[in-house]
VOVEXFI-17086 format. One line per field, with one value per residue (C-alpha): residue number from 1; residue in one letter; x negated, y, z. Coordinates in steps of 0.25 Angstrom, whole numbers. Example, Ala and Ser with C-alpha at 12.3 -4.5 7.8 and 13.67 -1.06 7.14 Angstrom:
! residues 2
k	1;2 $
r	A;S $
east	-49;-55 $
north	-18;-4 $
up	31;29 $
This chain:
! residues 564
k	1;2;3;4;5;6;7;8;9;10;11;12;13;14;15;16;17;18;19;20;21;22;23;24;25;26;27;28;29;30;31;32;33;34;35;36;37;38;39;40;41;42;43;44;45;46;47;48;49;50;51;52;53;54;55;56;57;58;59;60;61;62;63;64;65;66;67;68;69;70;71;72;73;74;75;76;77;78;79;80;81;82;83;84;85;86;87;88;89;90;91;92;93;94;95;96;97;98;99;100;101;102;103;104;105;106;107;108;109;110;111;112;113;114;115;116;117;118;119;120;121;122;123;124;125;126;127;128;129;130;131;132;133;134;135;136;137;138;139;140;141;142;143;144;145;146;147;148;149;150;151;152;153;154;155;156;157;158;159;160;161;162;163;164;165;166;167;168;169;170;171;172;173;174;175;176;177;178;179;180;181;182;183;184;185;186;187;188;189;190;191;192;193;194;195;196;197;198;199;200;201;202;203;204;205;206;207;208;209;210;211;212;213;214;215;216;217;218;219;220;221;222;223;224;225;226;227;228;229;230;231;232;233;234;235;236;237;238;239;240;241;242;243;244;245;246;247;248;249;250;251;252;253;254;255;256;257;258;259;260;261;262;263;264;265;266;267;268;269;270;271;272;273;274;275;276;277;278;279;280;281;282;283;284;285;286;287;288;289;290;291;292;293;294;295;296;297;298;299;300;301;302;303;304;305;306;307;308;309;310;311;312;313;314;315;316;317;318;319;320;321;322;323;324;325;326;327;328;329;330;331;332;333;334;335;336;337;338;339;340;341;342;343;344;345;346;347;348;349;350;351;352;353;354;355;356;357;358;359;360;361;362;363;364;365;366;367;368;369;370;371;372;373;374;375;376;377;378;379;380;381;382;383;384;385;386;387;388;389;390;391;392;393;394;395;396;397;398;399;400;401;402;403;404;405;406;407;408;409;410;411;412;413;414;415;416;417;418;419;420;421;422;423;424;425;426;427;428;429;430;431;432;433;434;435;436;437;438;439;440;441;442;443;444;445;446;447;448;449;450;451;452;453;454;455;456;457;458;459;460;461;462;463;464;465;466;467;468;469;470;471;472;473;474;475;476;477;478;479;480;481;482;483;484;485;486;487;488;489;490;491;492;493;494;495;496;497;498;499;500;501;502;503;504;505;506;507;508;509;510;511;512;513;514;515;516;517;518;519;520;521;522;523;524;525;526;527;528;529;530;531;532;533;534;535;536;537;538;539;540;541;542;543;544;545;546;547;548;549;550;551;552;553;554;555;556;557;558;559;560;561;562;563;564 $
r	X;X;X;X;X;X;X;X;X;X;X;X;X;X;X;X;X;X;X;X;X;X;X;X;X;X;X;X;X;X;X;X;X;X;X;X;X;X;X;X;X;X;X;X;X;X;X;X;X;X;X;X;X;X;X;X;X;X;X;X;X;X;X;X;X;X;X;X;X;X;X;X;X;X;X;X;X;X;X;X;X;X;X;X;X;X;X;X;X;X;X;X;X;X;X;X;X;X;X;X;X;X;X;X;X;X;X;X;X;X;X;X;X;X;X;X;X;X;X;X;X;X;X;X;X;X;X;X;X;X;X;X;X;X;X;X;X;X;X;X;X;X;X;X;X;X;X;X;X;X;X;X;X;X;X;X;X;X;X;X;X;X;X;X;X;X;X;X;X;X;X;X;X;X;X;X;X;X;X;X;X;X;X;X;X;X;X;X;X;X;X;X;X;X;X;X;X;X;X;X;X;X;X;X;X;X;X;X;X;X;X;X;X;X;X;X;X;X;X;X;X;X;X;X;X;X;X;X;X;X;X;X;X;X;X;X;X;X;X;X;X;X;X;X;X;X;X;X;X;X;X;X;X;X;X;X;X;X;X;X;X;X;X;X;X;X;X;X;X;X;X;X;X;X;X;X;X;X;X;X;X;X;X;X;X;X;X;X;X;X;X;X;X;X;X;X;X;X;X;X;X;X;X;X;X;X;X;X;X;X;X;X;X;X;X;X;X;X;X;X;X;X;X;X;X;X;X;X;X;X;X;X;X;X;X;X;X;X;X;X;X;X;X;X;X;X;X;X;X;X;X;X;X;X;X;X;X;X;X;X;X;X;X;X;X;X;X;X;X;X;X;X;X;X;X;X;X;X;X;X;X;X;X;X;X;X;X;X;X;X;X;X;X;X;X;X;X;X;X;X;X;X;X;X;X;X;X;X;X;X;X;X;X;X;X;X;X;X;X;X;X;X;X;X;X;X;X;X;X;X;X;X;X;X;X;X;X;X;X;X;X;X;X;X;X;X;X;X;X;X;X;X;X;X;X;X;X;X;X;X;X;X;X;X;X;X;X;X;X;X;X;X;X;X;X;X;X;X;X;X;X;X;X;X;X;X;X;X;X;X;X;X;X;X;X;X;X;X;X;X;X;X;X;X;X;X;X;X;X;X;X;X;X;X;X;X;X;X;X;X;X;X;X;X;X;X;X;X;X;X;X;X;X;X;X;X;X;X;X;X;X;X;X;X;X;X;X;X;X;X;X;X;X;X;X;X;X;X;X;X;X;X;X;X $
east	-273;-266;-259;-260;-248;-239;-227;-218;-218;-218;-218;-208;-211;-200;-200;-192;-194;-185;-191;-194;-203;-216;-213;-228;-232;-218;-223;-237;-231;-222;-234;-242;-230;-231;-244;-244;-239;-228;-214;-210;-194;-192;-181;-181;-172;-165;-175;-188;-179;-183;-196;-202;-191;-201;-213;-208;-215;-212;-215;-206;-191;-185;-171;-160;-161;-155;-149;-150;-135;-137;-144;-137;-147;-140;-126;-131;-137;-128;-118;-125;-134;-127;-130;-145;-158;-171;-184;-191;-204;-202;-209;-196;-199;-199;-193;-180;-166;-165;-180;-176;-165;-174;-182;-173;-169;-180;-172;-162;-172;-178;-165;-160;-175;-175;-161;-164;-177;-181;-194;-187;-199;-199;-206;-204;-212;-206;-217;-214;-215;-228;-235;-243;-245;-254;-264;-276;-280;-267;-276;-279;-265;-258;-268;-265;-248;-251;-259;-251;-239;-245;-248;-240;-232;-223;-208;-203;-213;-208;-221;-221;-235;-235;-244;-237;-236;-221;-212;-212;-202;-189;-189;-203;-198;-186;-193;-206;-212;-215;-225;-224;-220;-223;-218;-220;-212;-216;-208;-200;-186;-178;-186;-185;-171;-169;-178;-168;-157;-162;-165;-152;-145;-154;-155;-141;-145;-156;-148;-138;-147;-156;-149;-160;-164;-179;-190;-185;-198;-195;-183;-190;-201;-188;-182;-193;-195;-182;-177;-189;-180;-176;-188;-196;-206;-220;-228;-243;-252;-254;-268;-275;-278;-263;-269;-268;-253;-248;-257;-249;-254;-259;-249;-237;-244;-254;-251;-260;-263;-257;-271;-274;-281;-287;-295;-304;-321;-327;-335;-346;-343;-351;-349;-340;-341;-330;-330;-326;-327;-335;-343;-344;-354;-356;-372;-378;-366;-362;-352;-356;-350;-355;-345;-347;-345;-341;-340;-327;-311;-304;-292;-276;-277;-290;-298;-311;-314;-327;-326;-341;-339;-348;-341;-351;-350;-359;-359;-365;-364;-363;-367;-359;-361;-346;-341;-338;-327;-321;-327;-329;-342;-351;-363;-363;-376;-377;-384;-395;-397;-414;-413;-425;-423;-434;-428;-422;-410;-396;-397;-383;-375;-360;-361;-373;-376;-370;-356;-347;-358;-356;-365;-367;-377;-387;-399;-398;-399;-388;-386;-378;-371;-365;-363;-371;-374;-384;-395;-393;-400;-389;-376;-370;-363;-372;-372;-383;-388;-400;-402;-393;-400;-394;-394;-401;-400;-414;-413;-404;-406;-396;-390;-385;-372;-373;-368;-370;-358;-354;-351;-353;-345;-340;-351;-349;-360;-356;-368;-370;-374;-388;-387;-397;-400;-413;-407;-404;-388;-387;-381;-370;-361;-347;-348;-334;-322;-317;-323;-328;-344;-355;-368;-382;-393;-404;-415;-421;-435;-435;-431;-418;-406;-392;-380;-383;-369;-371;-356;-344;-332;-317;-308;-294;-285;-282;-283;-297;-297;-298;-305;-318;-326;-325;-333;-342;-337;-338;-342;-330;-328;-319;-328;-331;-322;-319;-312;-312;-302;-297;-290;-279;-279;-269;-270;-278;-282;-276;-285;-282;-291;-290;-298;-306;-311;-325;-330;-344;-351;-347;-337;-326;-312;-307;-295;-290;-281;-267;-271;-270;-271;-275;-268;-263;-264;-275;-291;-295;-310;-313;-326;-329;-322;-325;-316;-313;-315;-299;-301;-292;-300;-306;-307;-316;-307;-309;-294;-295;-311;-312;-304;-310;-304;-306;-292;-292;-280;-275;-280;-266;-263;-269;-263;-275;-273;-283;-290;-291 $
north	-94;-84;-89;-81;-85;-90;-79;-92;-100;-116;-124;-124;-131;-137;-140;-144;-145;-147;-152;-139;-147;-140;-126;-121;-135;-132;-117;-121;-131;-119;-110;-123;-122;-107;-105;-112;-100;-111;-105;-115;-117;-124;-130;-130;-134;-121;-125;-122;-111;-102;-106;-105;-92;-82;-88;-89;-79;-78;-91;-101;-100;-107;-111;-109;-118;-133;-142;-155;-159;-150;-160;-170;-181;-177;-183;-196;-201;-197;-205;-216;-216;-227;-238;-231;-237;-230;-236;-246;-240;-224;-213;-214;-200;-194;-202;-200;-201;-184;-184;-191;-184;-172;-179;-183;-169;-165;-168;-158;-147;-148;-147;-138;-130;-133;-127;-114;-112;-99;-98;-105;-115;-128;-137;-142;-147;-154;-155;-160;-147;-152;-157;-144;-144;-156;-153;-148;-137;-128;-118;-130;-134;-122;-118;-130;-128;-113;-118;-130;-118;-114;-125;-132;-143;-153;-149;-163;-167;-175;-180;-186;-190;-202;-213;-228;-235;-236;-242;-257;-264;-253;-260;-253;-240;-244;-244;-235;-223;-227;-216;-216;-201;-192;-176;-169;-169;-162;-159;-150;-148;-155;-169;-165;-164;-175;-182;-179;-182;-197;-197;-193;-204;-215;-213;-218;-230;-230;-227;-239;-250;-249;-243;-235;-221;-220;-206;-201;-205;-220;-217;-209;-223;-232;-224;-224;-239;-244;-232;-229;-223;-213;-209;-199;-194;-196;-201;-197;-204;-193;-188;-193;-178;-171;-158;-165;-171;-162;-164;-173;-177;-164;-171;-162;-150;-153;-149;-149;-133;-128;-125;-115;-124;-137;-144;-157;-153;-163;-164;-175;-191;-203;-217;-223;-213;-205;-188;-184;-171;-159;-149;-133;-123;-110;-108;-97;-92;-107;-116;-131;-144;-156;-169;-182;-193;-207;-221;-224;-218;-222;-227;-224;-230;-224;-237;-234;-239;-241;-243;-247;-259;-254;-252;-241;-227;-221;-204;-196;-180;-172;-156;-148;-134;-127;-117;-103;-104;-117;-121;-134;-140;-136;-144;-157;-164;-179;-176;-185;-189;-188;-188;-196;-197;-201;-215;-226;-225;-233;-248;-247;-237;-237;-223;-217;-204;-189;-189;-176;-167;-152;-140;-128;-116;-114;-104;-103;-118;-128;-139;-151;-157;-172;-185;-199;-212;-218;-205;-210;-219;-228;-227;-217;-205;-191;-178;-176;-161;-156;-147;-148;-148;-148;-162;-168;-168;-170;-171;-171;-173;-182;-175;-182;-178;-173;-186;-199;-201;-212;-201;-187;-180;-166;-157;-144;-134;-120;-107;-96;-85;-80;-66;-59;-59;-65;-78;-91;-97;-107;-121;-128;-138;-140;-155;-155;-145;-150;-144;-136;-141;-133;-139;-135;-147;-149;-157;-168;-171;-184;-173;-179;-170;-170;-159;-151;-145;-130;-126;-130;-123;-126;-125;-125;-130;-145;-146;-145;-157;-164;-156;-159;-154;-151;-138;-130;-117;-105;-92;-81;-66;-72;-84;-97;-104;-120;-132;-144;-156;-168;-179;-190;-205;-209;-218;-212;-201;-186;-175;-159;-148;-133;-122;-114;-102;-101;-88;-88;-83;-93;-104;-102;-105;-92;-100;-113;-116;-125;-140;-142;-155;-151;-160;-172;-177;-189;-188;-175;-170;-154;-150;-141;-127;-110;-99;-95;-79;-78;-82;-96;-108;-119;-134;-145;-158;-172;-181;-196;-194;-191;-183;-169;-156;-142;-134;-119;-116;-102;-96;-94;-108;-109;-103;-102;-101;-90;-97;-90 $
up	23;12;-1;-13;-18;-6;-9;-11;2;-5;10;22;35;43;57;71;85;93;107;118;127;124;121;119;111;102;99;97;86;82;78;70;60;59;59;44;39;31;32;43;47;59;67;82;95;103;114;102;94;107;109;94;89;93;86;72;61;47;43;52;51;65;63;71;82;83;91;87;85;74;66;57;62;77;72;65;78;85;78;77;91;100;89;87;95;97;91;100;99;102;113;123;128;114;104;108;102;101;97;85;80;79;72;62;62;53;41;42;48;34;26;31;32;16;15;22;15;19;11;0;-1;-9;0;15;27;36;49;63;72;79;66;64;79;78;68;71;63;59;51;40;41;40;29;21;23;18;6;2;2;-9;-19;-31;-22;-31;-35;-29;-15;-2;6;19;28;37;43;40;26;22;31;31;38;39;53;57;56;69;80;81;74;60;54;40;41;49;53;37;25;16;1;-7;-2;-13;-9;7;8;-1;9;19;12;12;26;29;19;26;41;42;35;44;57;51;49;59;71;74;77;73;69;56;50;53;45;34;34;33;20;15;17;12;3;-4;-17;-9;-2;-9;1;-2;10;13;22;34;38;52;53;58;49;36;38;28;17;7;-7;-14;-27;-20;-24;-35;-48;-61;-66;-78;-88;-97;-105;-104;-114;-114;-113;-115;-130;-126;-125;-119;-123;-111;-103;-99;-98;-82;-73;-77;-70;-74;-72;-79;-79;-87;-94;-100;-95;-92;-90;-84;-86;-80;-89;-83;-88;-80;-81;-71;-72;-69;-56;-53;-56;-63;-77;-82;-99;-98;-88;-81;-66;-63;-64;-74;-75;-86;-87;-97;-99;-107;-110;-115;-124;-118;-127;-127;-113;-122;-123;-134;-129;-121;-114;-106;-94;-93;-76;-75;-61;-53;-37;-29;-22;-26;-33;-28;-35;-42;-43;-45;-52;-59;-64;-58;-53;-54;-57;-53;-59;-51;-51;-41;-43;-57;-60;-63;-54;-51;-40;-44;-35;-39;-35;-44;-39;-24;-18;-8;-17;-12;-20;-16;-22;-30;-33;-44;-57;-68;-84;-98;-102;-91;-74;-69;-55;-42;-26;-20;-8;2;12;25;29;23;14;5;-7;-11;-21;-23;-17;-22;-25;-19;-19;-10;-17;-12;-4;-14;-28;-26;-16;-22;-21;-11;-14;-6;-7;-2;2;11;12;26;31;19;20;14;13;7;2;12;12;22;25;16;5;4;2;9;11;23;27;31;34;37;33;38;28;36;24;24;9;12;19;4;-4;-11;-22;-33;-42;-39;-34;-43;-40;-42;-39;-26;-19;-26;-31;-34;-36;-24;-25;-18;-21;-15;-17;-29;-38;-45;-36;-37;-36;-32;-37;-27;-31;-20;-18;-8;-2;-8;5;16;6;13;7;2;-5;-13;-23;-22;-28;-42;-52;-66;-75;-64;-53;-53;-54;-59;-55;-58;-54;-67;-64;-68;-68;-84;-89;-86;-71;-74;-70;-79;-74;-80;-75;-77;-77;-73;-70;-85;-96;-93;-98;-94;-88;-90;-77;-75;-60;-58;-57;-43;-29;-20;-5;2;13;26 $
């Protein structure tokens, strides 16, 4: 992977060994960190010095060799030892007295790592030596460390994953492993080295209270228990899969864009309903908008509200054809849903009509791709595909998943352009992007419809492990380009847009943008996007699932990382 803009390094890892028993399993865990291509400073033993001194490169600075009376953490046990007790509960062989200092010792190796600086970046990793080691595919990881070095992090972060709920009972954290943390810290250096600064102001409370001498995440778990004024890391509930151990919230580097121009489009209204997302297409030299109306807003706290009492969700859609000037509408029409399927439809719904409807091109004729309920016949959400009319949508084929599913959403039209003038485009969708599947509509012999997947593409960036959706892809002089999104679980739910470009032969990643908010973090759905005549891009958003505007953002706004 290359950046585009990467002149200014933003991330340093830091790291320690100290234990020479393995010397090929300590290079092999060496070469892990190095091979992220992240400016890496690391601390070792004499014994490790001389092993690893020879593999360093431009990107890994190995201190000067240490011994471990050097360390501040050395002289406090050692003042205080004889009156000390190991945990009840330990791996005799390993977890030993010495085993722990360094371990301890992880504190210091940051500050003074902070203090030297070389890169002179703003934020830190802190990653146990055989973290990286571990996972199981070092391309995705180091791929996402390169492209999280590029985006817009937060002046003031401290972020810490573990496994446990909070500490308990301060008496837990005595006598066996307690994992609330585990081996990263990740932050700016002004909150890591205050970080720091507290352990070393409490782990002599610790050490006097309890006469104990425990993992330094115990004593993090027990600070944080009965300090909590003073502690100001952020935990995050760390991944089953080892890859994703360094995805924190997408909050610590998610900003909203700094428009152009933004201005509210919406000209048309709908007694108790309730103007939501919209959907763009430029079809015979007009631009179009398709906005979903609702007859529910939810709510601060993500509850859903429903003004007509009715507890279900009712959809409408609305046409509008925009000025080329004002890109406000100048004529709006209700779509009216006359579509007829040949079974029985679901007895109740709890939502009717077309959900997040999408409008693409294919073959010279205007289609849709939206989700719905009420046009099935078991209930369950599906993608529903068919023609596209002013005024009026006549028909649709329900297309079910390549596996059964309790909801579709997000399926994203994608063409292949035909090799001659003469042959038609062909029609895909992108249903999943880990891996990124691209599927074609196929047909049974009962005449039903469902997504056969033709290809599957690795995308090895663990970003990608979230996305979905969410516009069509557009075709530009460079590849085919689009937004996709994802979300995390707040209360209510934030979401982050990235823009990606496609190769338009194969649909490869050819490159995606840093994450971005566009006015805060919360529920913001974009699935309206076109590049203007300046080359700036032009969003149609909807904010809290309602309150749609259109955002005019400069290109320049985004860093984009080349995939590669």
């Amino acid at each position: 992977m290359v950046m585009d803009n990467n002149t200014h390094r933003k991330i340093t890892i830091v790291s320690a060994v100290f234990d020479a028993q393995n010397e090929n399993e300590i290079i092999s865990q060496f070469m892990a960190l190095k091979q992220t291509n992240i400016s890496v400073i690391l601390f070792a033993s004499h014994t490790c010095h001389k092993i690893l001194h020879e593999f360093c490169g431009d990107n890994v600075l190995l201190m000067p060799p240490v011994n471990i009376e050097d360390f501040w953490i050395h002289t406090v046990y050692n003042e205080q030892k004889n009156r000390l007790n190991m945990p009840d509960h330990r791996n005799l062989e390993k977890d030993t007295e010495t085993y722990f200092v360094y371990r301890h010792a992880k504190h210091e190796c940051i500050e003074k790592a902070i203090h030297e600086n070389p890169w002179n970046t703003s934020y830190f990793i802190w990653m146990d030596f055989d973290m990286l080691y571990r996972c199981t595919n070092m391309q995705s990881v180091s791929n996402y460390l390169q492209w999280l070095n590029t985006c817009n992090w937060k002046d003031r972060v401290l972020t810490m994953p573990g496994g446990w709920s909070i500490l308990g009972n301060e008496n837990d954290a005595l006598n066996s492993p307690y994992w609330r943390f585990c081996g990263i810290i990740i932050g700016d250096k002004d909150s890591i080295l205050e970080f720091c600064n507290t352990y070393k102001n409490y782990l002599p409370v610790f050490l006097e209270q309890h006469k104990k001498w425990v993992w330094e995440f115990n004593v993090w778990a027990w600070i944080e228990k009965c300090y909590p004024n003073e502690w100001n890391a952020t935990w995050y509930q760390e991944s089953p899969n080892i890859d994703e151990l360094l995805m924190c919230s997408s909050d610590h580097y998610t900003k909203p864009v700094k428009s152009l121009k933004t201005w509210n489009h919406i000209t048309h209204s709908i007694d108790y309903y309730f103007p939501g997302s919209s959907a763009y297409i430029r079809y015979q030299g007009n631009d179009y908008l398709n906005t979903r109306y609702v007859n529910y807003w939810i709510a601060e706290n993500g509850h859903y509200v429903f003004p007509d009492k009715s507890h279900k969700i009712k959809n409408k859609n609305v046409l509008s054809i925009l000025n080329p000037h004002t890109g406000s509408p100048d004529i709006n029409y209700e779509i009216k849903e006359n579509i007829v399927m040949n079974y029985p439809y679901y007895g109740k719904p709890i939502s009717t009509g077309l959900e997040d409807v999408r409008l693409f091109e294919h073959n010279g004729q205007v289609k849709y791709v939206a989700t719905t309920i009420g046009y099935t016949s078991h209930g369950k959400p599906r993608i529903i595909v068919g023609d596209y009319g002013v005024a009026e949508i006549h028909n649709g084929d329900i297309i079910e998943p390549p596996t059964d599913t309790y909801c579709e959403k997000n399926w994203i039209p994608i063409m292949k352009k035909g090799s001659l003038p003469n042959v038609n485009d062909e029609l895909f969708f992108i249903y999943k992007w880990n891996p990124m599947q691209i599927g074609k509509i196929s047909q049974k012999d009962d005449n039903s419809k469902y997504l056969e997947i033709v290809e599957s593409i690795e995308i090895d960036s663990l970003i990608f492990h979230r996305a979905r959706g969410s516009t069509p892809f557009l075709e530009t002089e460079e590849g085919l380009l689009g937004i996709v999104h994802f979300s995390e679980q707040y209360t209510p739910r934030h979401y982050y847009h990235m823009i990606v470009l496609l190769d338009k032969d194969n649909f490869n990643v050819l490159k995606y943008s840093n994450t971005f908010c566009f006015e805060k973090l919360g529920i913001e759905f974009c699935i309206g996007f076109r590049l203007t005549e300046e080359k700036n891009y032009m969003f149609w958003i909807s904010r809290h699932d309602r309150d749609p505007c259109t955002l005019i953002v400069p290109a320049d706004e985004f860093v984009f990382s080349n995939y590669s």
